[in-house]
N, C-alpha and C positions, 0 to 999 in steps of 0.2 A: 504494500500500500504506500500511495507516495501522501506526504502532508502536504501543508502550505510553503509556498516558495515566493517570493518576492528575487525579483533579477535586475541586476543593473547591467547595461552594456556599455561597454568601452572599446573602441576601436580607431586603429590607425590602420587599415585596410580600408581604401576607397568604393562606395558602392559604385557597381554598373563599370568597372575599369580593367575588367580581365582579369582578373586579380583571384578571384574565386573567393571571393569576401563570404557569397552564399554559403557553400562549403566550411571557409571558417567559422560561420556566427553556426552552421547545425552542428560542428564537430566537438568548437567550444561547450555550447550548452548540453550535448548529451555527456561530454567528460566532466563538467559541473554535475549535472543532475548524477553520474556514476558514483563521484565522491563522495556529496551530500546526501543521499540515500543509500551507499554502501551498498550496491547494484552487483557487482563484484563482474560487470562488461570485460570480455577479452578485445582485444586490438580491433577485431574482425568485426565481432559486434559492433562495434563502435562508428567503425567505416561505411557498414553493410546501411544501420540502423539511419546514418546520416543523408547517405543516398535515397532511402528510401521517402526520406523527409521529403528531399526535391521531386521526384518523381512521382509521388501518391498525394501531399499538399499543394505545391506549389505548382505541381504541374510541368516542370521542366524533364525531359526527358535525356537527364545526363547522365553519363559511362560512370566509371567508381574510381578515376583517377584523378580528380580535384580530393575529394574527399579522404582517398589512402594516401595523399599526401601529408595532409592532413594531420593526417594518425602518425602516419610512418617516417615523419619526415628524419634524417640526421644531418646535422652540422657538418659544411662539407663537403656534402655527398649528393649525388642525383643518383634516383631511384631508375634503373631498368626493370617495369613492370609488364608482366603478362596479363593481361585482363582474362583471359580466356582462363586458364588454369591457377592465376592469381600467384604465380611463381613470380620472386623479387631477386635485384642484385641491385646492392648499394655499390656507385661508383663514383670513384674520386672526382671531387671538383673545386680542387685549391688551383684558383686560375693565377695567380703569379704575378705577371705583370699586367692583366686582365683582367676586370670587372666587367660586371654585370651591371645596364642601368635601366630601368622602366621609365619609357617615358608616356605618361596620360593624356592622352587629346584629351578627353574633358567631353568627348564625346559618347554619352552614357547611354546605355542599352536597356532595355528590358528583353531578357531573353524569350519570357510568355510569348510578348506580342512579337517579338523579331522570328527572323526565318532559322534559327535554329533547330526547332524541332521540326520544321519542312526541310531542312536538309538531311536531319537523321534520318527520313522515311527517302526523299528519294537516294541515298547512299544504300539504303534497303531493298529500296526495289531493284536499284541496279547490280546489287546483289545478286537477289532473285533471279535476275535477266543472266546473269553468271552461272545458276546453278549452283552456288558453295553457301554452304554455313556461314562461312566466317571468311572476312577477308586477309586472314594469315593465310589461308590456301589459296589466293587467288596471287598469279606469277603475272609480269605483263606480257608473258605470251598468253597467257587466257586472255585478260583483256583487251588485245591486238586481235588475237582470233575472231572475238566477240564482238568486234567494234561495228560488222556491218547487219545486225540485226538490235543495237542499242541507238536507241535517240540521241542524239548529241551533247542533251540535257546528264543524261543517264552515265556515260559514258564519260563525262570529266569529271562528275561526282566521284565515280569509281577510280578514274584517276588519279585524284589528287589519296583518296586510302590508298590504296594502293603505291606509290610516291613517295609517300610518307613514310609509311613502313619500311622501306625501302632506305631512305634515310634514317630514321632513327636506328635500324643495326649498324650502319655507316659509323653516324655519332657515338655509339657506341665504343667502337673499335677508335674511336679519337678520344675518349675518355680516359679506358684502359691504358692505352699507351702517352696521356695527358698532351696530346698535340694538339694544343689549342690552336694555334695559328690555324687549322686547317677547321675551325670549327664554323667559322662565319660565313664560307660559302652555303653552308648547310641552312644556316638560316634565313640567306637570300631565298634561296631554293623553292624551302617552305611555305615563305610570306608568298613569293610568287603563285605557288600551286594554290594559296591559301584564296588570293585575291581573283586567280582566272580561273580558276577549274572548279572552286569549293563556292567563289564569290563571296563572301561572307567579311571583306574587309569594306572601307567607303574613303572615301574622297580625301579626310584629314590624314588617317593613319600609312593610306600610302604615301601622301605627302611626307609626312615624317620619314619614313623608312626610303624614303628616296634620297631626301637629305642626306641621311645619316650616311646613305652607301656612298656619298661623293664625298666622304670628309677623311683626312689623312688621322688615322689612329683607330680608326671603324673598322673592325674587322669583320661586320657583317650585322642584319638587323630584319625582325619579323616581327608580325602582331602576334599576340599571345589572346587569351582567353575564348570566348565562344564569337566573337566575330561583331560586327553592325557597329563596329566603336568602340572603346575600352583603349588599351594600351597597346606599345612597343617594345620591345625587349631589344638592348645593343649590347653587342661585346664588344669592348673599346678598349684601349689601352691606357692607364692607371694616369700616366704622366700627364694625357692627354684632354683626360675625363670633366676637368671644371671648362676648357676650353668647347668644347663639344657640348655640353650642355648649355653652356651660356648660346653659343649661335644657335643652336635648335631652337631653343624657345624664343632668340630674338626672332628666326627666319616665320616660325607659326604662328608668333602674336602679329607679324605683318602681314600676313598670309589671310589669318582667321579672326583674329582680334580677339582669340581666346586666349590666357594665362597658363598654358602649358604648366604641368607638374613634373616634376623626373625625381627620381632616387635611386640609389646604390644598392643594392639587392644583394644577399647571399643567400646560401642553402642553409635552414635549422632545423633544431631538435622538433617532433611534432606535437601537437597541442598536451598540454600537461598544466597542471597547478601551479599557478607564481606565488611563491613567498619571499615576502620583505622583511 
């Protein structure tokens, strides 16, 4: 039986910014509620329980890797996750002379009413049009094969999964062996697939990420979160980093006449109890 609860929230995660703030505030509160009623939740619960929050309340029809992040995050490190089998590997991510920085259009989303969950059905159907389960089985010679009985529609959604995956074992093997320098093509890559074939970026954030790629110290840069707005992510080089930020936001604020945000990111431990 639960009692009465009274909840304050505090947050330095921005709503609607890619960010997966959603994620945070169901992750936070069900590791709150765990404590304070002595729940005795394992990791999994926790992740499982938090997804379910978006999918069945809120209506968003998102995968379980905002959320196991979430949970599982360490300091550090980036997580190589299997969605399918839920098998993990933490791998190194001490960038060096590299940082990570998020830059926020300020251009905020609602994922409800935005086209994300119309692109997870047509990435489904183009599935479907594949014949496979899951698109770990599909190679791009399926989808090359496939390509003259798929709508055109159908067939870059499937692209850009397929792409992807395909890159992230890439990044992978730049992890492991910490070659960063080769990491920022990867994320041109992305954004690009992310933008033409998934569509799901607009008008400000390619802006940014255009920027970013013609600037001496950028080693590469993409949208991050569910798409229609939200943020950027650059891998830049340290030295470089006040310089680069300062003209980004000068080039957007003349651009947009919105006040651009950006910060310094790294990998941490995942949600837990703060004592002062």
């Amino acid at each position: 039986e639960f009692g009465g609860l009274s909840i304050e929230i505090e947050s330095t995660v921005p709503e609607g910014a890619g960010l997966s703030s959603s994620a945070a505030l169901e992750v936070a509160t069900i590791t709150a509620l765990n404590e304070v009623f002595g729940l005795s939740l394992t990791d999994e619960e926790r992740y499982r329980l938090s997804q379910r929050a978006e999918n069945e309340f809120v209506g968003v029809k998102c995968g379980i890797m905002d959320q196991f992040a979430s949970v599982m995050g360490r300091q550090d490190s980036a997580i190589f996750l299997d969605t399918v089998s839920m098998e993990y590997e933490y791998l190194p991510l001490e960038l060096g002379a590299y940082s990570l920085v998020v830059f926020d259009s300020k251009v905020h989303h609602e994922l409800l009413s935005g086209g994300y969950n119309s692109r997870r059905e047509e990435a489904g159907k183009a599935l479907e049009i594949l014949g496979k389960r899951s698109y770990r089985d599909v190679s791009m010679v399926d989808l090359f094969t496939a390509r003259s009985k798929m709508e055109d529609l159908y067939y870059r959604r499937a692209m850009h999964v397929v792409s992807e995956n395909m890159r992230v074992l890439e990044v992978v093997k730049i992890l492991v062996n910490s070659n960063y320098e080769n990491l920022g093509r990867f994320l041109v890559q992305s954004h690009e697939s992310l933008a033409y074939d998934y569509e799901v970026s607009c008008e400000e954030v390619d802006f940014t990420v255009d920027t970013l790629r013609n600037l001496n110290g950028v080693s590469g840069a993409r949208m991050i979160g569910g798409g229609f707005g939200g943020s950027v992510l650059a891998l830049c080089e340290k030295s470089e980093r006040e310089k680069i930020v300062e003209f980004v936001r000068e080039r957007y604020f003349e651009k947009f006449n919105i006040a651009m945000d950006a910060y310094e990111v790294r990998p941490s431990r995942g949600a837990g109890e703060i004592r002062e």
